[in-house]
C-alpha positions, -999 to +999 in steps of 0.1 A: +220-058+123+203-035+098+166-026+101+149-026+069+119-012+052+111-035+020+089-024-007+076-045-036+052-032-061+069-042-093+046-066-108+008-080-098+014-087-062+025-057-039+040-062-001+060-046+021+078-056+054+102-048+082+133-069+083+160-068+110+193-087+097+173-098+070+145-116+099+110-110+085+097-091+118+063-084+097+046-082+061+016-070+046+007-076+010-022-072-016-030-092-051-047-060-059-026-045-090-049-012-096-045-005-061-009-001-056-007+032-047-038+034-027-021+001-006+019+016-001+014+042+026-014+030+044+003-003+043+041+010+052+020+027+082+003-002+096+030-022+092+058+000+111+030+002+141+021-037+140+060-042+147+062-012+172+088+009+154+093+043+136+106+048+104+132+070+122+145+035+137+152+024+097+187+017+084+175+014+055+147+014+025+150-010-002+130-015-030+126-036-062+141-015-091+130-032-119+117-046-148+082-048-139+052-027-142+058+008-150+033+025-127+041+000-102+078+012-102+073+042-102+050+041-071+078+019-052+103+039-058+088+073-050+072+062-018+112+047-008+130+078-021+101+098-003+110+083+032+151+081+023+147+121+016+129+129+046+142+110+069+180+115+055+185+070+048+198+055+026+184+039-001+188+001-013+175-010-052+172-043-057+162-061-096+129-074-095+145-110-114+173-112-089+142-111-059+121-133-083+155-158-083+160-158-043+122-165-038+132-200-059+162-204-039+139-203-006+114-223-017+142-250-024+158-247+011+124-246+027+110-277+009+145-294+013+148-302-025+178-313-034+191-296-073+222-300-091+247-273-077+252-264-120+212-260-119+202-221-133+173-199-123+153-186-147+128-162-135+101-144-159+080-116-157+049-118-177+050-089-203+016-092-219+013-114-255+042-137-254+071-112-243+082-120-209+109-100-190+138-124-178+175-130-171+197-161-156+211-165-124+227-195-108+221-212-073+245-184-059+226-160-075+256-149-095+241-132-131+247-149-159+222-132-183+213-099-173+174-087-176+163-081-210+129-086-227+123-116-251+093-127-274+083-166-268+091-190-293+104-223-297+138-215-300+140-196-270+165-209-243+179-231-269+215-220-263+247-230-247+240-212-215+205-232-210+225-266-218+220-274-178+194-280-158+175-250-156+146-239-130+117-215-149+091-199-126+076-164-120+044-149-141+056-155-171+071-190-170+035-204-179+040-195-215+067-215-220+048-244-210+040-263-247+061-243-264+094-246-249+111-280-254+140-275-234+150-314-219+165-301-189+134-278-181+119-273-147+086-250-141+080-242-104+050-215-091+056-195-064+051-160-057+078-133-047+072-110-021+092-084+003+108-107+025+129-124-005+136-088-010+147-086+026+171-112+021+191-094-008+188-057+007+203-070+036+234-081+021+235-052+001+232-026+031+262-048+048+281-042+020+275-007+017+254-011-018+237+019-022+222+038-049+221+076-056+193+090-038+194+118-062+191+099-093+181+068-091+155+055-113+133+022-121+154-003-146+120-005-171+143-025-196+121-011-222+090+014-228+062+015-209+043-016-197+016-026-174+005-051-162-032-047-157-052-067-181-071-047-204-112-059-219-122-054-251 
């Protein structure tokens, strides 16, 4: 039963927590986007005393890899290869959509909805203007479309692939409301957060999934982006 440190700071909302076979043990979190850095170690701290373990006692760190904000990322992924270095662990990456798609799954089981077993996830990071980050997944969250960035219009989604029912929802899957006119189209809000990372890091570590500790690196899927909105 793997025990896991979980870090999330790829988009808006940051949170970490401590998982043991993929059992939320405890979680912290914070809306605060400009504050990332400032939360991640004070946070990874508290946390690791609230559940009365050391970071010695980790299996594991996982983190979300990507798309998402670039400082964000890169904040994520240093404090987790940080702790992996020091402390000789491995380290687990896990894509920000393919979290984004097992918080919909969740919410689903929890709520006891009942979905066409053909029914896709479409999860979508809010990428400023209307350019989301996105990618397809079905209910066994088996990738159909990997991540890629897209511009909003009202051909979007209009393809074979998005012939079945399909479930939209993360930060950017309020642009498509009005715009996309996709029959099959479903629009859920929830928010991600570490413990739907848990969930796929702890598959991952059973299966030995891995990355490089040496060179791994956030999946930005293009240039630089943030997501703190900017006055004029």
């Amino acid at each position: 039963m793997p025990l896991l440190l979980n870090i999330d700071t790829a988009t808006e909302h940051a949170s970490v927590c401590l998982s043991l076979n993929s059992t939320v043990l405890g979680m912290i979190e914070s809306s605060e986007q400009k504050n990332h850095a400032s939360f991640i170690q004070p946070a990874i701290g508290e946390l690791m005393a609230q559940c009365g373990h050391s970071l010695k006692d980790l299996d594991a760190v996982s983190v979300t890899a990507g798309p998402g904000s670039y400082t964000g990322l890169r904040v994520g992924l240093a404090s987790a290869k940080g702790i992996c270095f020091a402390l000789d662990k491995p380290l687990i990456l896990v894509n920000t959509l393919e979290v984004m798609a097992q918080s919909i799954i969740s919410h689903l089981e929890s709520s006891q909805t009942v979905v066409d077993p053909s029914t896709l996830l479409c999860p979508l990071i809010d990428a400023r203007r209307m350019e989301v980050f996105t990618a397809l997944y079905t209910l066994s969250l088996e990738e159909i479309e990997s991540p890629y960035a897209l511009i909003i219009d009202e051909l979007s989604f209009n393809g074979e692939k998005y012939q079945k029912n399909v479930i939209f929802s993360g930060s950017g899957h309020q642009k498509l409301v009005g715009v996309i006119k996709h029959p099959k189209a479903s629009f859920l809000h929830i928010q991600h957060n570490a413990s739907h990372l848990a969930l796929r890091a702890s598959i991952y570590c059973q299966s030995g999934i891995f990355a490089n500790l040496a060179y791994a690196e956030p999946l930005y899927v293009k240039g630089f982006f943030d997501t703190s909105k900017k006055t004029v």
